[in-house]
C-alpha positions as CSV (number, residue, x, y, z in Angstrom):
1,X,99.9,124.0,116.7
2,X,97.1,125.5,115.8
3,X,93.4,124.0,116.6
4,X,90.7,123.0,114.3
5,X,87.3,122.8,116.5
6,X,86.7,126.7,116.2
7,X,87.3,127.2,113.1
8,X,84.3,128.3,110.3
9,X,85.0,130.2,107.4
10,X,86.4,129.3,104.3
11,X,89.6,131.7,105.4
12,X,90.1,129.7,108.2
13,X,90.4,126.3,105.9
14,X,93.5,127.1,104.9
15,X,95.5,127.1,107.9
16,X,94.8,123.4,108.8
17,X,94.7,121.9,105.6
18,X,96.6,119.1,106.0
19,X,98.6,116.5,103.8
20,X,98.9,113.7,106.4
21,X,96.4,112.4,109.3
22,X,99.4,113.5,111.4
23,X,97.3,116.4,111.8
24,X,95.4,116.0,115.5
25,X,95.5,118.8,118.3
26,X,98.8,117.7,120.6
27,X,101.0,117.6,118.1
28,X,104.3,119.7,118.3
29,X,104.4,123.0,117.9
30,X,105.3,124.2,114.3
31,X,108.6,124.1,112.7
32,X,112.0,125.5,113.7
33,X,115.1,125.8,111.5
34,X,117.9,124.2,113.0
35,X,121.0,126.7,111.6
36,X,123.8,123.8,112.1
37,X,125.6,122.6,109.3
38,X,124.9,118.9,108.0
39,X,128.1,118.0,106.0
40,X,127.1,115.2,104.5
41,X,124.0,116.7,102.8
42,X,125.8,119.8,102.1
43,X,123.1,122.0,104.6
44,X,123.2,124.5,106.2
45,X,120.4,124.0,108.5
46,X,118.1,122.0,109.3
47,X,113.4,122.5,109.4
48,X,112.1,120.5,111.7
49,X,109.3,119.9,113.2
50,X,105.6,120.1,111.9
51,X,104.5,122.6,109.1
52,X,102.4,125.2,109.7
53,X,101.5,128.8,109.2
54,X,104.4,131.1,108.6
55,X,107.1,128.6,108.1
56,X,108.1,129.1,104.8
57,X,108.8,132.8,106.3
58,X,110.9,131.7,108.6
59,X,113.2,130.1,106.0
60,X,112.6,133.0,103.8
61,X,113.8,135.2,106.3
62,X,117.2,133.0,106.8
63,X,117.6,132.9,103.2
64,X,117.3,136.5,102.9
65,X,119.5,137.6,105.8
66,X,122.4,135.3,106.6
67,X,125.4,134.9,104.4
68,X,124.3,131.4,103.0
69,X,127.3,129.7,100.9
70,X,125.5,129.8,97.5
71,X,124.7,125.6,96.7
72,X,124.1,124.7,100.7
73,X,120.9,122.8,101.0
74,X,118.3,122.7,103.5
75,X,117.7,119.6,104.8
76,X,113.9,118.7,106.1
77,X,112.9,116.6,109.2
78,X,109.2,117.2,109.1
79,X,106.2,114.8,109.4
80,X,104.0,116.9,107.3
81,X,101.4,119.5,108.1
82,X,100.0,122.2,106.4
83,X,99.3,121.8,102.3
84,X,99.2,125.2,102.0
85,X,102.8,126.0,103.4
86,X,104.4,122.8,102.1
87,X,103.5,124.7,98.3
88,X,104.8,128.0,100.3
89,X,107.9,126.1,101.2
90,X,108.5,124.8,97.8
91,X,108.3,128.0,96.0
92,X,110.7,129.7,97.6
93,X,113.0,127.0,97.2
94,X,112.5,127.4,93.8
95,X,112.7,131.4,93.6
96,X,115.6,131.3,96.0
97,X,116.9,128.2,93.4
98,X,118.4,126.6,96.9
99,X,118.4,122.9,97.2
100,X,116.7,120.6,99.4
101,X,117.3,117.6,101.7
102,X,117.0,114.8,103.9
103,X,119.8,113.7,106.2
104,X,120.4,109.9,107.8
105,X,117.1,108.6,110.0
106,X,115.4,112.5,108.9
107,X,112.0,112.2,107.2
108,X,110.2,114.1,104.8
109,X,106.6,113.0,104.4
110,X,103.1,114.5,103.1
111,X,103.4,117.9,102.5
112,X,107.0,118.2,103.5
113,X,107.5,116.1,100.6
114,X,105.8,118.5,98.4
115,X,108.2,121.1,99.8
116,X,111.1,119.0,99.5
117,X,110.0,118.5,95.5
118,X,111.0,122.0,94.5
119,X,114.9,121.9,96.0
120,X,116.6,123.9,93.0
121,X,119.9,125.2,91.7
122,X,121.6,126.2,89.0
123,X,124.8,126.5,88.2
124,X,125.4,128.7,85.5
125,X,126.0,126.4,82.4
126,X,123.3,126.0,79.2
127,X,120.9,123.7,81.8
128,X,119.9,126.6,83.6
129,X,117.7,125.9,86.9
130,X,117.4,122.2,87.3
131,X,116.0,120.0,90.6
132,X,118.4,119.6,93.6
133,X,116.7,117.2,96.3
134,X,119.3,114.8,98.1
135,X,118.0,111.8,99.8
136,X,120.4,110.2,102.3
137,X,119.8,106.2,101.6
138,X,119.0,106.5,105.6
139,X,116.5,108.6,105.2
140,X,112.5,108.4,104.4
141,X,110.8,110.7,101.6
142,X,107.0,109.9,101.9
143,X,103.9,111.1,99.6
144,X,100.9,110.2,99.7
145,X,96.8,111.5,98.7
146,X,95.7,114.7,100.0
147,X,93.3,114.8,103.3
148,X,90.3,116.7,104.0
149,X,90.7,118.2,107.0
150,X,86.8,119.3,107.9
151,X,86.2,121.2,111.1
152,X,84.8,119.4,113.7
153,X,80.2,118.9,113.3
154,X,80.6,120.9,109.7
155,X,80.6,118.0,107.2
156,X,77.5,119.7,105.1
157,X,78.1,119.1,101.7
158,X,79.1,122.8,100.7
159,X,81.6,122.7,103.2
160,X,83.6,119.4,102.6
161,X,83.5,120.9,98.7
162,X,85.1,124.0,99.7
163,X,87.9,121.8,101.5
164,X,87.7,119.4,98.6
165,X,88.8,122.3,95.8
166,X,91.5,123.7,98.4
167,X,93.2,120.4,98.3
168,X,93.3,120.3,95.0
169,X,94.0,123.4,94.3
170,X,97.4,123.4,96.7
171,X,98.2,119.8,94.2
172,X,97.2,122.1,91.2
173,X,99.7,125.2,92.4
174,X,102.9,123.0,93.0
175,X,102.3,120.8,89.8
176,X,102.3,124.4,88.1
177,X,105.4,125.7,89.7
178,X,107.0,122.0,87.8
179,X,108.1,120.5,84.7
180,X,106.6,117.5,84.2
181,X,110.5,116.2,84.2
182,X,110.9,117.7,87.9
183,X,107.6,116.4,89.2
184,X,107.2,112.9,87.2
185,X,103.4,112.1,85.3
186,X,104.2,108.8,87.2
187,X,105.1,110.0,91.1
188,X,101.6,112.0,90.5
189,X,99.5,108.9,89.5
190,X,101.1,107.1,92.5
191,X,100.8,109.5,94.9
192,X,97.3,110.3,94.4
193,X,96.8,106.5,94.4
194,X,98.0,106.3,98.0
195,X,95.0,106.9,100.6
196,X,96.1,109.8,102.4
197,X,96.5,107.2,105.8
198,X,99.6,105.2,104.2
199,X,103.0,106.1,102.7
200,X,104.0,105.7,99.4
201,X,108.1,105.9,100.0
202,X,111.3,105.9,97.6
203,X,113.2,103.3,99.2
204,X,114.0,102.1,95.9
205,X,117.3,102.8,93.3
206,X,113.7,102.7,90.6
207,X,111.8,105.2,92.5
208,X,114.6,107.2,93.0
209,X,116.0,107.3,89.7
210,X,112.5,107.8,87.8
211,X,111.2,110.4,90.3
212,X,114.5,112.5,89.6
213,X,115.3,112.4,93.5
214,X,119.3,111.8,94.3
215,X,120.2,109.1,96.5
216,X,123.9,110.2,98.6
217,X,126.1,109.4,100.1
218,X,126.3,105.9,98.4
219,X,128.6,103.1,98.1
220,X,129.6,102.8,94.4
221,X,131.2,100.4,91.8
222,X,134.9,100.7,91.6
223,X,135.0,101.0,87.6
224,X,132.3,101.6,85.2
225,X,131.8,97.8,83.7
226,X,129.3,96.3,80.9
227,X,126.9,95.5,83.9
228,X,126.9,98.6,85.8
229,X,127.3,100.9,82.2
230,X,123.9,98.4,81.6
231,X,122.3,99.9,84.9
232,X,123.4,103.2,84.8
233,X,121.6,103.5,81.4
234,X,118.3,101.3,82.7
235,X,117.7,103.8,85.1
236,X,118.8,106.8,83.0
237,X,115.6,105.3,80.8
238,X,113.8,105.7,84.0
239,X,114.3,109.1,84.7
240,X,114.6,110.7,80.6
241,X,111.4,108.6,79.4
242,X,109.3,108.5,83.0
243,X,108.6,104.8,81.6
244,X,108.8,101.7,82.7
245,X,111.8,99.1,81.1
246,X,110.6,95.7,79.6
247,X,112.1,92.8,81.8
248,X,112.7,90.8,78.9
249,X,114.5,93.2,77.2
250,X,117.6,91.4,75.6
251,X,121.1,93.7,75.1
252,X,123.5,90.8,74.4
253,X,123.6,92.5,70.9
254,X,124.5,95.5,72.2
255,X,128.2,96.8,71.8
256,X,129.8,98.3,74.3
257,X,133.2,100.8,74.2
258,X,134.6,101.3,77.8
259,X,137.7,103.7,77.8
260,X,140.0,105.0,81.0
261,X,141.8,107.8,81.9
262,X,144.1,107.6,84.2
263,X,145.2,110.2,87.2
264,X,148.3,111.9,88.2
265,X,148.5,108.9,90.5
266,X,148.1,106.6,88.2
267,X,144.9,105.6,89.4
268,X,141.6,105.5,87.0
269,X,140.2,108.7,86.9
270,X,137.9,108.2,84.7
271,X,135.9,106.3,82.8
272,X,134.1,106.6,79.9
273,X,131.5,104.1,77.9
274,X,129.6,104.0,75.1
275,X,126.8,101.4,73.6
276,X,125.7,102.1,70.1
277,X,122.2,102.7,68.9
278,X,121.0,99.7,69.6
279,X,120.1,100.3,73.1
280,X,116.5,101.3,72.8
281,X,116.0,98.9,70.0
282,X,112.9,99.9,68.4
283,X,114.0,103.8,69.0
284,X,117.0,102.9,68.4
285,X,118.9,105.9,70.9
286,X,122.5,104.8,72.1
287,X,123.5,105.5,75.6
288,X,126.9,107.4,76.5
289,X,128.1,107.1,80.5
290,X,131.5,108.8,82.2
291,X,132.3,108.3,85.5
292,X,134.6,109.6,87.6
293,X,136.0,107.9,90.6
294,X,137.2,109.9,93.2
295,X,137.4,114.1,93.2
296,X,138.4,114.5,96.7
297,X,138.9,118.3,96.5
298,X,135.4,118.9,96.0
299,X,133.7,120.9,99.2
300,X,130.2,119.4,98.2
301,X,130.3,115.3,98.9
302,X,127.5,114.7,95.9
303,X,130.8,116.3,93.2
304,X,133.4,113.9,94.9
305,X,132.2,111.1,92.8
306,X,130.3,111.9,89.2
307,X,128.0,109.9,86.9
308,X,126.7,111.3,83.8
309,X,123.9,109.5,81.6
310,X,123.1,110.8,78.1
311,X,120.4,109.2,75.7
312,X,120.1,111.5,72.6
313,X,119.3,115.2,73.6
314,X,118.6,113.8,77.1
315,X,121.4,114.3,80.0
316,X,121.8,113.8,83.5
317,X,124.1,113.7,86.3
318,X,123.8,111.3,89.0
319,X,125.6,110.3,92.1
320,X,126.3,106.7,92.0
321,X,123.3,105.1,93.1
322,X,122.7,104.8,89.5
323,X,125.1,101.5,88.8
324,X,122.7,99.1,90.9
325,X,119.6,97.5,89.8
326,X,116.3,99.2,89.7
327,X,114.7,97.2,92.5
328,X,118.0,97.7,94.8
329,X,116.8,99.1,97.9
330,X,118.4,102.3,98.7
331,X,119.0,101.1,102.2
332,X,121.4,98.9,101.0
333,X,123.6,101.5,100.0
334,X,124.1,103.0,102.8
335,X,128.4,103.9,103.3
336,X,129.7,102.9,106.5
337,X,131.5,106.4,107.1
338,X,129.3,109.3,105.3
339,X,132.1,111.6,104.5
340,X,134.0,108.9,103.0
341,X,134.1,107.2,99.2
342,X,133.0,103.7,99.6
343,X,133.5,101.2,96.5
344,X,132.1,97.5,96.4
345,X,132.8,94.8,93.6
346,X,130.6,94.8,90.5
347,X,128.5,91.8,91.7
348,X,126.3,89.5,90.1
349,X,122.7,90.5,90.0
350,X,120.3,87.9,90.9
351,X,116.9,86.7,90.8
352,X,115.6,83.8,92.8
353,X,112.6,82.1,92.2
354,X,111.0,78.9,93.8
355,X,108.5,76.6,92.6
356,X,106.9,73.5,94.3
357,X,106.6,70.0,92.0
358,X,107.1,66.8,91.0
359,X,110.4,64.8,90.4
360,X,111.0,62.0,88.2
361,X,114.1,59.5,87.4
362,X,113.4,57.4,84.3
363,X,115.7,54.7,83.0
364,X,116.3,54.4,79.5
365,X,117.3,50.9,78.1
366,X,116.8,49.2,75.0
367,X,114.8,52.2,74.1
368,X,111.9,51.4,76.9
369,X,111.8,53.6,79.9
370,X,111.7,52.6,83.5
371,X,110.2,54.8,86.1
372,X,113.1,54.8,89.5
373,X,112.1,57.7,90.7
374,X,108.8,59.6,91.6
375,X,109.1,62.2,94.5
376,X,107.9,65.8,95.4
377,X,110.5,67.8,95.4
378,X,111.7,71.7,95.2
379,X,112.9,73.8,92.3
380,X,115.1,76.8,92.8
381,X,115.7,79.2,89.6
382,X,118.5,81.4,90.0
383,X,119.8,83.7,87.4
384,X,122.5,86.0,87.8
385,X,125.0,87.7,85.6
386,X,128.4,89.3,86.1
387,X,130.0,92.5,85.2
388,X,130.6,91.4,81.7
389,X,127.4,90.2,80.9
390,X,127.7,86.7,80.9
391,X,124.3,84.9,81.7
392,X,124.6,81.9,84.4
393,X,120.6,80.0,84.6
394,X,120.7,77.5,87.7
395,X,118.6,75.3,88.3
396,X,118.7,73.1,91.5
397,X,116.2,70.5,92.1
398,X,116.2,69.9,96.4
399,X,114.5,66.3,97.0
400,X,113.0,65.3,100.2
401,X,116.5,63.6,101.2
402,X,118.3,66.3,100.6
403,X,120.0,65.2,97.7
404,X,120.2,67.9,95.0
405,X,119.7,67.8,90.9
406,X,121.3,70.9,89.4
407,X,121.1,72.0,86.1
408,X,123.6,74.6,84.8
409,X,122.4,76.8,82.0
410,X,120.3,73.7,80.5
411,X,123.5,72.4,78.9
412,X,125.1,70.3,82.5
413,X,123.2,68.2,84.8
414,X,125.4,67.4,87.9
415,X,128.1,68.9,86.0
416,X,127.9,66.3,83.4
417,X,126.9,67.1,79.6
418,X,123.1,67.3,79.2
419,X,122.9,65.1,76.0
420,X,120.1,65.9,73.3
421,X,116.4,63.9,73.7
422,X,113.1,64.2,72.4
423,X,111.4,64.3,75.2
424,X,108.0,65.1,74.0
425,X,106.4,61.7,74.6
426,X,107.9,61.5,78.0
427,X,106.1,64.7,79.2
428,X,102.9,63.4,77.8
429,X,102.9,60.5,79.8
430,X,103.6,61.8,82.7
431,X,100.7,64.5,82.2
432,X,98.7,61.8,81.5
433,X,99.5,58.9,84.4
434,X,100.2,61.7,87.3
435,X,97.8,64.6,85.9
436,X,94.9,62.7,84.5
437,X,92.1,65.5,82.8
438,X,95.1,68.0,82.7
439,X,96.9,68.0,79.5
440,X,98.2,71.6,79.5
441,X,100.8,70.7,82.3
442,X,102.8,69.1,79.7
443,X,103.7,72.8,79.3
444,X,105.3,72.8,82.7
445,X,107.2,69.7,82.5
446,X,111.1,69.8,81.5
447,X,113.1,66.5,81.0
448,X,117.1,66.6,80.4
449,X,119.1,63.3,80.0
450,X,122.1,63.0,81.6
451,X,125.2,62.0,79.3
452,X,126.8,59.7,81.6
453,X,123.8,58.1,83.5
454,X,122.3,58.2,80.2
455,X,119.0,59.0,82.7
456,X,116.2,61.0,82.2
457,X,115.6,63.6,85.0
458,X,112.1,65.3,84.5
459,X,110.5,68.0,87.0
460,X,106.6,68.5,86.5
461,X,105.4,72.1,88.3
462,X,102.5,71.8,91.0
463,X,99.2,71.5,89.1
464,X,98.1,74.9,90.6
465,X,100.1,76.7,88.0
466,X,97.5,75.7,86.0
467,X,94.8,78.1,87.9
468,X,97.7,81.0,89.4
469,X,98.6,83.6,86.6
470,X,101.1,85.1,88.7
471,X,103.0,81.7,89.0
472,X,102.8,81.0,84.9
473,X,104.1,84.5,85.2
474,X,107.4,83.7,87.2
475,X,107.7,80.3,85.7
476,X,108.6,81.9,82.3
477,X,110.9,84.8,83.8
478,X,114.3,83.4,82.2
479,X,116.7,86.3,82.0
480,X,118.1,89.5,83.8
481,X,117.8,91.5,80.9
């Protein structure tokens, strides 16, 4: 690796000029390509190691000279190194239009990440060259903030601006080489956000999906329901619009047209959906989705399974990451045999969410109330919904006994009918008597009577809601979607 102490002149800034603080004397040597095939990523070889001077060469020179199956990827297993040849890297993927990738417990961080951003193909039809980077759900894709790598007793101010404008201008060369589809407004913000000694990773279904970066070999949803037609579409928003979707976005309205076609086999081959145009509500864009299953005969594993996403004039194809929810770690996805289609259930998503407080029993009789109850106790709020899109709210109250009040979509308490009360008064007293000087938590108090008790069950929030936006924030988060 080369070393940084002797080196003076501007010319010599370019060598080390690094993207990560990975770059110290002692280091390994600079990259080597591995040329073993990785079936899972579709490679045929592997770069590994450290990126320096005269690597992207190297891979030019294997490009140019071996007979490389046109659509093989190069997978990356680099910690970063040189800016400079991390652009190199990424331009010749994109002349050479060959894709890139990273393979189970491989990394790609820093500037191998800028590299891995220009992974390209194209295959002929009316899209023309279009991003191929493959991320293995085991794998770890890093960015971060550009360092300044300043030789050793030269930090004069002419010389750390002369570093300064070469960072920049490696960021300013790749950003040039890319759409602003193929390297996101969004990824940029964040990246340059990330001091250059942390790690901004994908490691999310979000990330991936709005940063245009694959996720494969996946497990995937055996049929294309309402739920994961819902996701697949959520994150299609992600990647077509580069904009985040409003959680309290309601599609219930929506209507969705699911259709099959069925195999030689019989099986599903595939399916295809549709939900009208009010998707995007105020936009007013519809959302089509096909996916199909299982194409064993496939040599590539990504083309095995298909999901297409199309908004308008926007399309995309996606491996099958896409039918889980945006804040689904990509870990999670992982298959237990790579080479081999993995389906799991349409579940139920969920959202948990805890609160500390106050619970109450009153006794109603003869239309006076009796206070039987006064303890602290704990509120879970869990909201889920299966594939069809029905909602389920619960509610369960844990008291210091352990006894549990739970209250089912605000219409059972304790599986009996909640029974309709004006409980206005009720919360007012008990801001008053338990909460003197703090009136507002009459907004955080709920009452429901229970039909055969013919109680009142009323939980009060801890005061400190009061004071903790991000609390008020969670306590009105009611839905999914």
């Amino acid at each position: 690796m080369a070393r940084i102490s002797s080196l003076s002149s501007l010319g010599a800034f370019i060598a080390p000029l690094a993207f990560c603080g990975l770059f110290t004397p002692g280091l390994a040597n600079s990259a080597e390509i591995e040329l073993a095939e990785v079936p899972e990523m579709h490679c045929f070889g592997t770069l590994r190691g450290t990126l320096e001077n005269g690597d992207a060469d190297k891979v030019r020179t294997i490009l140019e000279t071996q007979n490389i199956i046109y659509g093989k990827r190069l997978c990356l297993d680099s910690p970063g190194g040189s800016l400079v040849e991390g652009v190199k890297l990424a331009r010749l993927l994109i002349e050479k239009t060959t894709g890139a990738a990273i393979a189970k417990r491989a990394r790609c961080e820093s500037a191998c990440a800028l590299a891995f951003m220009g992974g390209r193909r194209n295959d002929e039809d009316d899209r023309g060259d279009h991003s191929d980077r493959k991320l293995h759900p085991l794998g770890q894709l890093g960015f971060h903030t550009t360092a300044l790598t300043v030789p050793q007793g030269q930090y004069d101010g002419n010389t750390v601006t002369k570093a300064y404008n070469l960072a920049t201008k490696g960021l300013s060369e790749i950003l040039q080489l890319m759409t602003a589809q193929e390297f996101p407004r969004s990824l940029l913000i964040e990246m340059l956000a990330t001091p250059s000694d942390q790690m901004l990773y994908v490691d999310t279904v979000g990330k991936a999906a709005r940063w245009n970066i694959d996720v494969y070999p996946t497990i995937s949803h055996e049929k294309l329901s309402k739920l994961s037609m819902l996701q697949a579409c959520l994150n299609g928003h992600l990647r077509f619009f580069d904009e985040p979707n409003d959680p309290q976005s309601t599609f219930s309205f929506v209507k969705f047209e699911i259709q099959e076609s069925l195999g030689p086999d019989g099986d599903v081959f595939e399916y295809t959906g549709q939900m009208d145009s009010g998707f995007r509500e105020v936009i007013a864009t519809g959302c089509e989705v096909f996916f199909r299953r299982h194409m064993p005969d496939w040599e590539d594993p990504l083309l095995r399974q298909a999901v297409g996403v199309s908004m308008g004039d926007a399309y995309e194809d996606f491996p099958p990451f896409i039918f889980h929810h945006a804040e689904t770690p990509i870990r999670s996805l992982a298959r237990t045999n790579d080479m081999d289609v993995e389906f799991r259930p349409n579940r139920a998503e969920q959202v948990s969410l805890t609160f500390e407080g106050r619970c109450f029993v009153i006794k109603l009789s003869d239309g006076r109330g009796t206070l039987a109850d006064d303890e602290g106790c704990k509120m879970e709020r869990k909201l889920s919904v299966n594939e069809d899109l029905e909602r389920t709210n619960l509610e369960i109250f844990a008291w210091p006994s352990g006894a549990k009040t739970v209250i089912k979509n605000n219409r059972e308490i304790n599986g009996h009918e909640i029974v309709r009360y004006d409980s206005q008064a009720v919360q007012d007293w008990i801001a008053q008597k338990f909460f003197p000087g703090k009136q507002d938590m009459t907004s955080y108090i709920d009452c429901w009577r229970n039909s055969k008790s013919g109680n009142l069950f009323c939980f009060s929030n801890d005061p400190s809601i009061l004071e903790d936006t991000s609390l008020r924030d969670e306590w009105y988060k009611t839905q999914l979607y």
